[in-house]
DOBA-823236 format. One line per field, with one value per residue (C-alpha): residue in three letters; residue number from 1; z, x, y. Coordinates in steps of 0.05 Angstrom, whole numbers, m for minus. Layout:
N
resn	[ALA ...] .
resi	[NUM ...] .
w	[Z ...] .
u	[X ...] .
v	[Y ...] .
***
This chain:
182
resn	[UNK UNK UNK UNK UNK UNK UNK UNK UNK UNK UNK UNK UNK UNK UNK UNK UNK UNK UNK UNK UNK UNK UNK UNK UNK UNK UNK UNK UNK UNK UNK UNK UNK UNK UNK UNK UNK UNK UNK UNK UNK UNK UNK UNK UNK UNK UNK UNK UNK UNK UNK UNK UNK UNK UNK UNK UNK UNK UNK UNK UNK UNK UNK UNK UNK UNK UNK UNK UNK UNK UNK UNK UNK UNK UNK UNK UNK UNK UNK UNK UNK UNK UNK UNK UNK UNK UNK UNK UNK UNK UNK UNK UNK UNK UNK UNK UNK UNK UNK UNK UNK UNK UNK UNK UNK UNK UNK UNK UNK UNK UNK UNK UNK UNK UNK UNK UNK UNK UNK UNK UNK UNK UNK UNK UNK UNK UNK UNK UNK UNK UNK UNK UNK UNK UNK UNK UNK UNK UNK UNK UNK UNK UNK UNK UNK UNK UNK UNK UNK UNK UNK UNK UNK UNK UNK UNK UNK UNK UNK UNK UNK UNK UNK UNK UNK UNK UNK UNK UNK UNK UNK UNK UNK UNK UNK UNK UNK UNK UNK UNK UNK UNK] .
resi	[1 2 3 4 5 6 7 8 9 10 11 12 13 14 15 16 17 18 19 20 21 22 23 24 25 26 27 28 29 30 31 32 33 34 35 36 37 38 39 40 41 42 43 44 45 46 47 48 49 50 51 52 53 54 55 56 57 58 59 60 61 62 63 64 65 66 67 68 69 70 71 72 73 74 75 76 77 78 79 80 81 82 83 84 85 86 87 88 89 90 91 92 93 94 95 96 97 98 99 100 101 102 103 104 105 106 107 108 109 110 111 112 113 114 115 116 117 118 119 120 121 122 123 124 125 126 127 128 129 130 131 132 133 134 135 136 137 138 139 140 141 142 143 144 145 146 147 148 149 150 151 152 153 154 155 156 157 158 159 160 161 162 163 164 165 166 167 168 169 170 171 172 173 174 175 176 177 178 179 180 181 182] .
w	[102 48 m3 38 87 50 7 63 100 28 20 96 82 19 47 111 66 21 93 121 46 43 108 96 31 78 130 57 37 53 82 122 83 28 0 m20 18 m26 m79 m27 1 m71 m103 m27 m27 m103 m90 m28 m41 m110 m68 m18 m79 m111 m40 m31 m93 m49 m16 m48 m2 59 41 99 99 29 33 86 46 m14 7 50 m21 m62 m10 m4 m76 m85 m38 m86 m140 m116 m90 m159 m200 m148 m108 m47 m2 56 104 73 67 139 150 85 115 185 167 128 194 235 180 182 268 245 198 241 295 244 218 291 309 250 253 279 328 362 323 378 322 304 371 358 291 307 381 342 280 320 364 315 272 326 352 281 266 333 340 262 285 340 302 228 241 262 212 172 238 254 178 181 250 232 171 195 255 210 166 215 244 177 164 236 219 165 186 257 210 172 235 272 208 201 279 257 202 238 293 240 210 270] .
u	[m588 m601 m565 m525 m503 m473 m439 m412 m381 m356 m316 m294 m267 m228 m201 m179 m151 m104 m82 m56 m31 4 26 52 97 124 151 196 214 268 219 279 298 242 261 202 161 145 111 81 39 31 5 m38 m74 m94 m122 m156 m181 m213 m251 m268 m297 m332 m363 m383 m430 m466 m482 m519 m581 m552 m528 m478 m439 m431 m398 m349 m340 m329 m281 m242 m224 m215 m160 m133 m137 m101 m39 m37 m28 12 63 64 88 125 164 183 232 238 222 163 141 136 91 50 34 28 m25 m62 m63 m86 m139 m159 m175 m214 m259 m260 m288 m337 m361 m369 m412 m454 m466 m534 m496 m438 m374 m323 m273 m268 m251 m199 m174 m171 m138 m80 m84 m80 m22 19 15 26 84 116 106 120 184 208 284 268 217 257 293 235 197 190 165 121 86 83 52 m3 m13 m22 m65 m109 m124 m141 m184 m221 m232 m273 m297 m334 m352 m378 m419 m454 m468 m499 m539 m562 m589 m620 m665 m675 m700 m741 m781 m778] .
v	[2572 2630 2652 2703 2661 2611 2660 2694 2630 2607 2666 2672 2598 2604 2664 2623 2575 2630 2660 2588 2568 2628 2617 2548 2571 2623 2588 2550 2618 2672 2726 2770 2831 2823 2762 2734 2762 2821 2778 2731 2795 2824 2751 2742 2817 2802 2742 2758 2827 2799 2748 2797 2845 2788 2768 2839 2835 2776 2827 2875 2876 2880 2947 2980 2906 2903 2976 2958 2892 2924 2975 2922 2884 2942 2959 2898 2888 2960 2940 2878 2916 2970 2915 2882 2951 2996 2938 2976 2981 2934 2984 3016 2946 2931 2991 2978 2911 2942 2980 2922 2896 2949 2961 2885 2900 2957 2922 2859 2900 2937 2872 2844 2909 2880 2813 2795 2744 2770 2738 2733 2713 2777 2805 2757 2774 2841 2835 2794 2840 2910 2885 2851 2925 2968 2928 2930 3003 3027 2981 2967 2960 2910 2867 2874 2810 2770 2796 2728 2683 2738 2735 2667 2666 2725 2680 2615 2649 2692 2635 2582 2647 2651 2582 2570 2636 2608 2550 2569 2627 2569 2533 2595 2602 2531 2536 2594 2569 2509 2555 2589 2538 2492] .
***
């Protein structure tokens, strides 16, 4: 496996592993009405979005990934940091993280287009990711008080999603090379 591949399925399974951590320390927090959720997302997008940046300079030579790549931290990273000085309201929350999700579909689907083999996990990520935002902008006084089972769900989901991500990248890779010098 080269150099790119590795670091790509490193990243997508740390990542994984922040989504379902963060995930799992939801479901032991208060997450209706802010509560903690607030600096869950802020201390999440930070972390995430830096290792998405960082993975982005892996990938340098593949040039129109590592521009969607680096964008999608520098986002994700921004939201972190916005969330950590200008604490919002609850409701301007929602749609803050609303968005990160319907922005997550549309770089799932992006990165999909771009993968040499099709990654049918990103269908998936972005299937869950689009319908999860739309339903919460679109309905924010229905979904409000299930707000904190359905971050914990989208967490949970999204990192078990990144984590077989990763590791079903490094085995498409491995056949690959095998293929290759086989």
């Amino acid at each position: 496996m080269d150099k790119f591949s590795k670091k790509s399925s490193i990243t997508l399974i740390i990542r994984g592993i922040l989504y379902l951590l963060a995930g799992v320390i939801a479901y032991f927090l208060n997450l209706e009405q802010g509560g903690y959720a607030i600096p869950l997302m802020s201390i999440l997008t930070i972390l995430s979005g830096s290792l998405v940046l960082f993975g982005a300079f892996g990938h340098k030579e593949k040039k129109q990934i590592w521009y969607y790549t680096a964008v999608w931290g520098l986002l994700e990273l921004s939201l972190g940091v916005y969330l950590t000085f200008f604490e919002p309201d609850f409701e301007f929350f929602l749609n803050l993280i609303a968005t990160l999700a319907i922005l997550t579909a549309l770089f799932s689907i992006v990165f999909s287009l771009n993968a040499k083999k099709k990654q049918n996990y990103f269908y998936l990520i972005a299937i869950l990711n689009a319908a999860w935002g739309f339903a919460l902008i679109n309905f924010i006084e229905t979904f409000t008080p299930y707000f904190g089972g359905m971050l914990i769900g989208l967490l949970l989901v999204d990192g078990l999603l990144g984590i077989y991500g990763g590791l079903l990248y490094q085995s498409v890779q491995e056949k690959l090379s095998r293929r290759k010098s086989g």
